[in-house]
LUMNUBA-29398 format. One record per residue (C-alpha): residue number from 1; x, y, z. Coordinates in pm, whole numbers, m for minus. Example, Ala and Ser with C-alpha at 12.3 -4.5 7.8 and 13.67 -1.06 7.14 Angstrom:
! LUMNUBA-29398
@i: 1	u: 1230	v: m450	w: 780
@i: 2	u: 1367	v: m106	w: 714
//
This chain:
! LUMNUBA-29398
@i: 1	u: 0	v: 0	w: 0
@i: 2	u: 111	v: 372	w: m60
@i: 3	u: 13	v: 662	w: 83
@i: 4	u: m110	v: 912	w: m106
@i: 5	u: m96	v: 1238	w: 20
@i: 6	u: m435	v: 1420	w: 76
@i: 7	u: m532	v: 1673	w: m171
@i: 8	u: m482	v: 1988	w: m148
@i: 9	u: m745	v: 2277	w: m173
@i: 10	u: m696	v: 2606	w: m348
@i: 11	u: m853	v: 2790	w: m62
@i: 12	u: m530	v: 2632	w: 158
@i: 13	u: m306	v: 2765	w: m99
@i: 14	u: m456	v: 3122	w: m94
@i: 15	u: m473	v: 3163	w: 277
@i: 16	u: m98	v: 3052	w: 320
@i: 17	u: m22	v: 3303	w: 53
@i: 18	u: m174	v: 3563	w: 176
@i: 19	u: m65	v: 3497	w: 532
@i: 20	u: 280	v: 3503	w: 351
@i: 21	u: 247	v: 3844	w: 184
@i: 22	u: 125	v: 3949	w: 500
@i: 23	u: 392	v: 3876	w: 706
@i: 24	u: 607	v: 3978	w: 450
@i: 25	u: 473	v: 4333	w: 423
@i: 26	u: 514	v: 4327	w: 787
@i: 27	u: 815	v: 4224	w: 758
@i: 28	u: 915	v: 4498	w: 519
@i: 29	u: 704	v: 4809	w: 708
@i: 30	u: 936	v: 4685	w: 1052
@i: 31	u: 1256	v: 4704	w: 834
@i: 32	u: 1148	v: 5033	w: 707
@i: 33	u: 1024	v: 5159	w: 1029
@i: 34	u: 1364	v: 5037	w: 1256
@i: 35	u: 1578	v: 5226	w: 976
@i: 36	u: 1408	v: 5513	w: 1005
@i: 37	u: 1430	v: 5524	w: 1355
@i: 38	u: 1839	v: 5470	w: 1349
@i: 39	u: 1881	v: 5728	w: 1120
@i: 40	u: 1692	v: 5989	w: 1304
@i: 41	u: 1861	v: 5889	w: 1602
@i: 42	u: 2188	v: 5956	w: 1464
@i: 43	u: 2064	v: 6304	w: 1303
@i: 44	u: 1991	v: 6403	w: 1643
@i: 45	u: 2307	v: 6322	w: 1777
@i: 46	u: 2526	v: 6479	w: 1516
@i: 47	u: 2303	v: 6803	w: 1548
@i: 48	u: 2412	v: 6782	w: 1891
@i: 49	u: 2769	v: 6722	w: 1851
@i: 50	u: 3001	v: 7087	w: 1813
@i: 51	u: 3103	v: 7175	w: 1499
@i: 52	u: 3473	v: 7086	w: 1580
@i: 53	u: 3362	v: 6701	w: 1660
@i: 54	u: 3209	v: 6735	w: 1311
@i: 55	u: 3526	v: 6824	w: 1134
@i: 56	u: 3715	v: 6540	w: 1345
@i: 57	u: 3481	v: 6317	w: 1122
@i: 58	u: 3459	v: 6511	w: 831
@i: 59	u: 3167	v: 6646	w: 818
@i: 60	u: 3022	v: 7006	w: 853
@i: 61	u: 2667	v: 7126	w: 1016
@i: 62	u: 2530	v: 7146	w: 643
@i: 63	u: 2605	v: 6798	w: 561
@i: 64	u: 2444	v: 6603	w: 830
@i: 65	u: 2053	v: 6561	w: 702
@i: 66	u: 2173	v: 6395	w: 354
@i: 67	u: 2482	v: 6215	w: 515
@i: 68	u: 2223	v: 6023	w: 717
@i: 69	u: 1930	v: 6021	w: 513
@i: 70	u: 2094	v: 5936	w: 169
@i: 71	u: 2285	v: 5622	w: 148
@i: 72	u: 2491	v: 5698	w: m149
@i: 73	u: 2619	v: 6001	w: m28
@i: 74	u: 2742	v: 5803	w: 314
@i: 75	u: 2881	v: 5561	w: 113
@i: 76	u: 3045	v: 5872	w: m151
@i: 77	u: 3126	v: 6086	w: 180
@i: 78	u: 3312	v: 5785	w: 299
@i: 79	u: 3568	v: 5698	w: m21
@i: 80	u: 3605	v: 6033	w: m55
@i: 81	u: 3756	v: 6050	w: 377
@i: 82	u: 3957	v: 5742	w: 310
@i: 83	u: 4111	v: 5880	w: m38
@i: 84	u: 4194	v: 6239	w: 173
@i: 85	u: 4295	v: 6037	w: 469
@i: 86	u: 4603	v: 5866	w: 255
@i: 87	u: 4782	v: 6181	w: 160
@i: 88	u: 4790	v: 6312	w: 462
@i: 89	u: 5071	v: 6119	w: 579
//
């Protein structure tokens, strides 16, 4: 004797995929949400810092907001420290 496996119904199917794109939005909205939340954190505490702790790190009061909020221009802001950083020696 096999066992055969019990059919499956469509409904089944649709409520575990919508469960899935549910949790998945979820998912998504907590990511989104958690980010946000980092990055507003950290505006607040470079607003706070004093414009020389700013230029220790290479950045100046004007640059802060799209430093944090823009990823590319991190990521630019960044190459562009390390490539200044090795002729300074």
């Amino acid at each position: 004797m096999t066992a055969s496996a019990a059919p499956v119904s469509s409904c089944a199917l649709a409520d575990k995929s919508w469960t899935a794109r549910l949790a998945s939005g979820l998912r998504r909205w907590w990511t989104a949400y958690a980010t946000w939340r980092l990055k507003r954190t950290a505006l607040i505490q470079l607003a706070a810092m004093s414009d020389r702790d700013l230029r220790d790190i290479g950045l100046t009061r004007g640059e802060i907001e799209n430093t944090v909020w823009d990823e590319a221009a991190t990521s630019t802001h960044r190459a562009a420290i390390a490539g200044s950083r090795r002729y300074d020696r």
